[in-house]
Legacy VTK file of the C-alpha trace (Angstrom):
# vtk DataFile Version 3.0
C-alpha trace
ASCII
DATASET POLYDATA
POINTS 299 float
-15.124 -31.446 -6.885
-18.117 -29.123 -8.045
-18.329 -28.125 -11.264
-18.030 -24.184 -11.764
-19.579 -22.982 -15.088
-17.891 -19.264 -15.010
-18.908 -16.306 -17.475
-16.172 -13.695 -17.720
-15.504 -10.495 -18.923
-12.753 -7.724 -18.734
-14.303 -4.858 -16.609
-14.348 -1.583 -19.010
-11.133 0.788 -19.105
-13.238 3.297 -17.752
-14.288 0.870 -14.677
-10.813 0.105 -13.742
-9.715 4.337 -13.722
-12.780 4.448 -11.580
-11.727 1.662 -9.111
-8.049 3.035 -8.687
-9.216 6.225 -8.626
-11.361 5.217 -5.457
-8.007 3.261 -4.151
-5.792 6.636 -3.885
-8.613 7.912 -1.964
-8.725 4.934 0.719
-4.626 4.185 0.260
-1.828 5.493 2.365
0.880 4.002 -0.363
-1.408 4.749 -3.632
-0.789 8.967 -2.080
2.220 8.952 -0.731
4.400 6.834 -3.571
4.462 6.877 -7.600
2.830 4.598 -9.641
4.023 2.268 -12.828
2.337 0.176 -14.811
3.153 -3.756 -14.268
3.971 -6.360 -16.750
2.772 -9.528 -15.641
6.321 -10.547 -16.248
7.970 -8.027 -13.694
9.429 -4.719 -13.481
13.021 -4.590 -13.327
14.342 -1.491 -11.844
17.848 -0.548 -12.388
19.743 1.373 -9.076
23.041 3.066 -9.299
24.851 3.568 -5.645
27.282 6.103 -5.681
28.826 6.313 -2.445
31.339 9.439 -3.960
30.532 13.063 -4.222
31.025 14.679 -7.775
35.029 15.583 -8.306
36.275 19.025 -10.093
38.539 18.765 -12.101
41.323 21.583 -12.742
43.465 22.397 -15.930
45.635 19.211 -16.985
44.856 17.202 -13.852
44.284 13.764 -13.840
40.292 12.144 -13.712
39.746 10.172 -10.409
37.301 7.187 -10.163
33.972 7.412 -8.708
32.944 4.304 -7.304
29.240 3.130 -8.254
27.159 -0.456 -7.894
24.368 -1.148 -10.031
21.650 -3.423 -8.746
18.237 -4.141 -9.950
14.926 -4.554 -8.433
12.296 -6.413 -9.579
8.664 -5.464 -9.198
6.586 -8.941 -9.870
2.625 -8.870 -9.833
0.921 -10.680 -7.101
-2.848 -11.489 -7.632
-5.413 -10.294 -5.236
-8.962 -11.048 -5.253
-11.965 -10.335 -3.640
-15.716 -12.435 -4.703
-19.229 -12.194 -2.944
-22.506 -14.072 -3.071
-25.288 -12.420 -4.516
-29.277 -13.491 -5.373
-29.292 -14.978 -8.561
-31.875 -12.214 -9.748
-29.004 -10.627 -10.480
-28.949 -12.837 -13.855
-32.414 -11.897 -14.570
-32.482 -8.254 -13.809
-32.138 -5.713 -16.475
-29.085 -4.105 -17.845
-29.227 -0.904 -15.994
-30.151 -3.181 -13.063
-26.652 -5.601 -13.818
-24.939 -2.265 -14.445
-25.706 -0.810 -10.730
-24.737 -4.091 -8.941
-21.440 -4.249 -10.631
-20.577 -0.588 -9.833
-21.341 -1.333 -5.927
-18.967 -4.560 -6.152
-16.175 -2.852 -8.103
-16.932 0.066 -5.399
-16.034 -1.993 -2.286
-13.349 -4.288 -3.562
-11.640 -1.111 -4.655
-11.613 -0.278 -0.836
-10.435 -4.011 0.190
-7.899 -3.671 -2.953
-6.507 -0.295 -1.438
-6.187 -1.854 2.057
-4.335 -4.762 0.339
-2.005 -2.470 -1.206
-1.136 -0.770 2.340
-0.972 -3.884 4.306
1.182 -5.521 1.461
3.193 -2.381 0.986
3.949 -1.824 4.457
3.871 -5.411 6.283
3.965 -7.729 3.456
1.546 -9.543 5.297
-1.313 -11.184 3.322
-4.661 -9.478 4.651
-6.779 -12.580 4.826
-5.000 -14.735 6.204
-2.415 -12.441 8.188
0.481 -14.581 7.366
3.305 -13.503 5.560
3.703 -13.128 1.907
7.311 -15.090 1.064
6.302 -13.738 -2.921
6.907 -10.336 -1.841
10.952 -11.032 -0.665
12.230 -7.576 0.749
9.836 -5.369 -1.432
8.025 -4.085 1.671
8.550 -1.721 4.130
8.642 -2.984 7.535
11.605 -5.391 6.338
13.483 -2.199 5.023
12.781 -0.731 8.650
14.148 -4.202 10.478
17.285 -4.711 8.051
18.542 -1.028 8.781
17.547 -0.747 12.360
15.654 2.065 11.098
13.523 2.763 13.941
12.377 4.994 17.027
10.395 4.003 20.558
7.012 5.408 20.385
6.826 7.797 22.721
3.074 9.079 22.661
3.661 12.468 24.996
6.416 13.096 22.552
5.493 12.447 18.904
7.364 15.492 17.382
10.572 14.143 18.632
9.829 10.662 17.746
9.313 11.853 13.764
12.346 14.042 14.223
14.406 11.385 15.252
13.403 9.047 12.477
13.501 11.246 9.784
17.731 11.699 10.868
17.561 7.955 10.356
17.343 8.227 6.074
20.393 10.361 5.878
20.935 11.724 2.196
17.001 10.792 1.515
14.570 13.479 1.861
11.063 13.071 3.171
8.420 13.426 0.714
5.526 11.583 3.090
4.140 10.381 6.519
2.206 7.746 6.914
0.676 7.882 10.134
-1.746 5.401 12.517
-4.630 6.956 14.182
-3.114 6.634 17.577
-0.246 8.508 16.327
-2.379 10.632 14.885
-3.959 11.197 17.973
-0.911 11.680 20.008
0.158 14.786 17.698
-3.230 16.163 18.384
-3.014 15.768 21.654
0.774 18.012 22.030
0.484 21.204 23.737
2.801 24.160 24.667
2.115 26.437 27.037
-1.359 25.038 26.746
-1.813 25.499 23.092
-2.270 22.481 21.015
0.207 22.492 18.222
-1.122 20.587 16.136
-4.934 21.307 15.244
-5.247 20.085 12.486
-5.102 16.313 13.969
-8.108 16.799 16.307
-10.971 14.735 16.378
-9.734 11.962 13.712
-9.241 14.650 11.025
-6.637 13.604 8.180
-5.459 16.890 6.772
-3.228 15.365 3.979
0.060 17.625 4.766
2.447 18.044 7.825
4.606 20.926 7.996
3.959 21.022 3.897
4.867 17.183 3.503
2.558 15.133 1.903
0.497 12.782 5.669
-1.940 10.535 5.431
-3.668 8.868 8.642
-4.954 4.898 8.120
-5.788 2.281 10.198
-3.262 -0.062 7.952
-0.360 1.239 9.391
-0.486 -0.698 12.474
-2.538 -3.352 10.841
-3.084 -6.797 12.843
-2.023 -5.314 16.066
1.279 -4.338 14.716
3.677 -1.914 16.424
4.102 0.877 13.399
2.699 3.885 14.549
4.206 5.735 11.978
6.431 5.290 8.641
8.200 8.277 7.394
10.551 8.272 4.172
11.520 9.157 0.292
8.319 7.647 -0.824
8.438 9.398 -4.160
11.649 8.441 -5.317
12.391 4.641 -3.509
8.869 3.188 -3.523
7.197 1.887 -6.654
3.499 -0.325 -6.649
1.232 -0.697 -9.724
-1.273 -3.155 -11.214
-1.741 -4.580 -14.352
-4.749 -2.508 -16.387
-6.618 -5.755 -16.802
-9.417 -6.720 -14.411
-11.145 -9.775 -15.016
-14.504 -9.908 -13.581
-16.724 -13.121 -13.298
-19.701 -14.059 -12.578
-20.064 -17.931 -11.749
-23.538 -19.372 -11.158
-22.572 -23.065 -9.826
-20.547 -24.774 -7.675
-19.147 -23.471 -4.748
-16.340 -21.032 -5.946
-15.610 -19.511 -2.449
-15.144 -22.807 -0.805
-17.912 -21.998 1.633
-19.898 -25.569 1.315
-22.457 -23.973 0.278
-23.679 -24.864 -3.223
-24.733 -21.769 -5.274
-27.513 -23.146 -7.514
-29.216 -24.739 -4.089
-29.473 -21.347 -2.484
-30.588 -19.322 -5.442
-27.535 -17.070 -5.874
-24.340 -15.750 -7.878
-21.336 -15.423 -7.227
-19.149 -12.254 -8.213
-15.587 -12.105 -8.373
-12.750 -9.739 -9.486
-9.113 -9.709 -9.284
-6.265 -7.448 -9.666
-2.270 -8.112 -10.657
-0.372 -5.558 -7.721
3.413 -4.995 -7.508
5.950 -3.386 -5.249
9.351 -2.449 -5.058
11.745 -1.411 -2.811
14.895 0.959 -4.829
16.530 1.714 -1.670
15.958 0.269 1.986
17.895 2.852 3.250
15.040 5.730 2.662
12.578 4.736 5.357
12.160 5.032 8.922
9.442 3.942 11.347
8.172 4.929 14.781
7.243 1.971 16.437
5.688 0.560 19.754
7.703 -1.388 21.834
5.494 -4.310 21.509
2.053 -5.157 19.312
-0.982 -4.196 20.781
-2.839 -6.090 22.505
LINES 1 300
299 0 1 2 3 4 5 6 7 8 9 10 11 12 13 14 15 16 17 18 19 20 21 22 23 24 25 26 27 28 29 30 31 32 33 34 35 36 37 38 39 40 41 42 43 44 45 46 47 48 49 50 51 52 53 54 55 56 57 58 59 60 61 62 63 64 65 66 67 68 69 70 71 72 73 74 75 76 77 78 79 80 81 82 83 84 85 86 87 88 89 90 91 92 93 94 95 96 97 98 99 100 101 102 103 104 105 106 107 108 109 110 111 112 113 114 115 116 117 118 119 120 121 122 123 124 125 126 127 128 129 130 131 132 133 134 135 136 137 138 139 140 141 142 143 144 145 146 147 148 149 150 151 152 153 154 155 156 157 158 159 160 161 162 163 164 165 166 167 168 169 170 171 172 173 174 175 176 177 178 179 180 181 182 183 184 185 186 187 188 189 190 191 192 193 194 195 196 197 198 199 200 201 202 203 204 205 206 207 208 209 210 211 212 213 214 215 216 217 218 219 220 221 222 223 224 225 226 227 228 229 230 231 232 233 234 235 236 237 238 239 240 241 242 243 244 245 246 247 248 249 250 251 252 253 254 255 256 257 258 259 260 261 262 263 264 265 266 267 268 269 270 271 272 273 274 275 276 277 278 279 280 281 282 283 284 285 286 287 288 289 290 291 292 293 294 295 296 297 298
């Protein structure tokens, strides 16, 4: 095995605002849901269900029991990381010069880290390698979706009724957020009445953030890998947590082959830059999301 000599440093607190700051700008799940911070131990969430409605209770009569389960989710980091190969006059350029590099890198793994977090979130798929993440257990959304037969035919002449129809899937949940593909997106563009298109605001690959005052966002990592979401609505603001751990180590390895490319580092004159980040989910209730999807992948 090649030796790797590594040098490594914890990116600046500033850095990391600045990369998942660029994430909620590139991530359906980073808008849409709330964010906690995650211990690299695990969240634990603790979920009442209370099936009963509140009792009143008149002069001398007797209390009645209100039935309630307590279960607990547990939001556990998985690590993601992203590394590149650079020219090694990256080791000899100046500080400003180091500086500049560093804020490109951070710049697009923040996009490839945001795309994780949808593609995790949503499919629990790994985005590499497009298998499946067995880490992630239920704690994503398209296994919600299959375990309550929470979901509608796409129906692209008929979008409206296709999000109406999954929204009376959550029951008690309200819907605080769309998360739309671009096809769907497209489709509700595309609705007319009487000739006029209803909804605008859709046209020509626009994302205008809100439906009907509801919090929308249109990305290509809904129906990621050919999948057949075209759209997942639900209570993302109250039964959807994801977070990262604050620390992002950054390193930059001059030997070896650290990507497992075969291609030694030192023998081509480069670097090799690498950062990672510690990303959870959680699921608090199954029940509070809904998806429109194709009948089958596309092709």
């Amino acid at each position: 095995m090649a030796e790797t000599i590594k040098r490594g440093t914890l990116l600046e607190p500033e850095t990391v605002t600045s990369i998942f700051s660029t994430v909620k700008g590139h991530s359906s799940l980073a808008k849409l849901s709330g964010r906690d911070p995650v211990s690299f131990n695990g969240n634990d969430y603790f979920v009442f269900s209370m099936d009963d409605e509140a009792d009143v209770i008149g002069e001398s009569e007797a209390k009645s029991a209100g039935s309630a389960k307590l279960g607990k989710v547990t939001m556990r980091p998985l690590k993601i990381e992203y590394g590149a190969r650079f020219s090694d006059e990256f080791i000899y350029g100046t500080d400003e010069k180091k500086l500049e590099v560093i804020k490109s890198f951070a710049e697009g793994a923040a996009i490839k880290f945001a795309r994780a977090i949808d593609i995790l979130g949503f499919h629990g798929i790994n985005p590499r390698k497009k298998t499946v993440v067995a880490a992630l257990g239920d704690n994503y959304i398209d296994k919600a979706v299959a375990n309550n037969t929470a979901k509608v035919d796409f129906d692209s002449a008929d979008p409206e009724s296709n999000l109406e129809d999954a929204v009376a899937k959550l029951g008690d949940y309200d819907v605080t957020g769309f998360a739309f593909s671009k096809e769907f997106a497209s489709s509700l563009a595309k609705l007319k009445v009487n000739g006029v298109k209803q909804y605008p605001e859709f046209a020509l690959g626009a994302n205008p953030g809100s439906l009907n005052g509801t919090a929308c966002d249109v990305n290509s990592t809904v129906n990621f890998n050919k999948g057949t979401d075209r759209a997942i609505v639900g209570d993302f603001a109250r039964a959807f947590k994801w977070g990262y751990a604050k620390e992002l180590p950054l390193e930059v390895i001059q030997y070896g082959d650290p990507d497992n490319s075969g291609r030694d580092l030192k023998g081509h004159n480069e670097v090799y830059l690498r950062t990672e980040a510690y990303i959870g989910f959680a699921i608090l209730d199954p029940k509070a999301f809904a998806a429109v999807q194709a009948v089958q992948a596309t092709e």
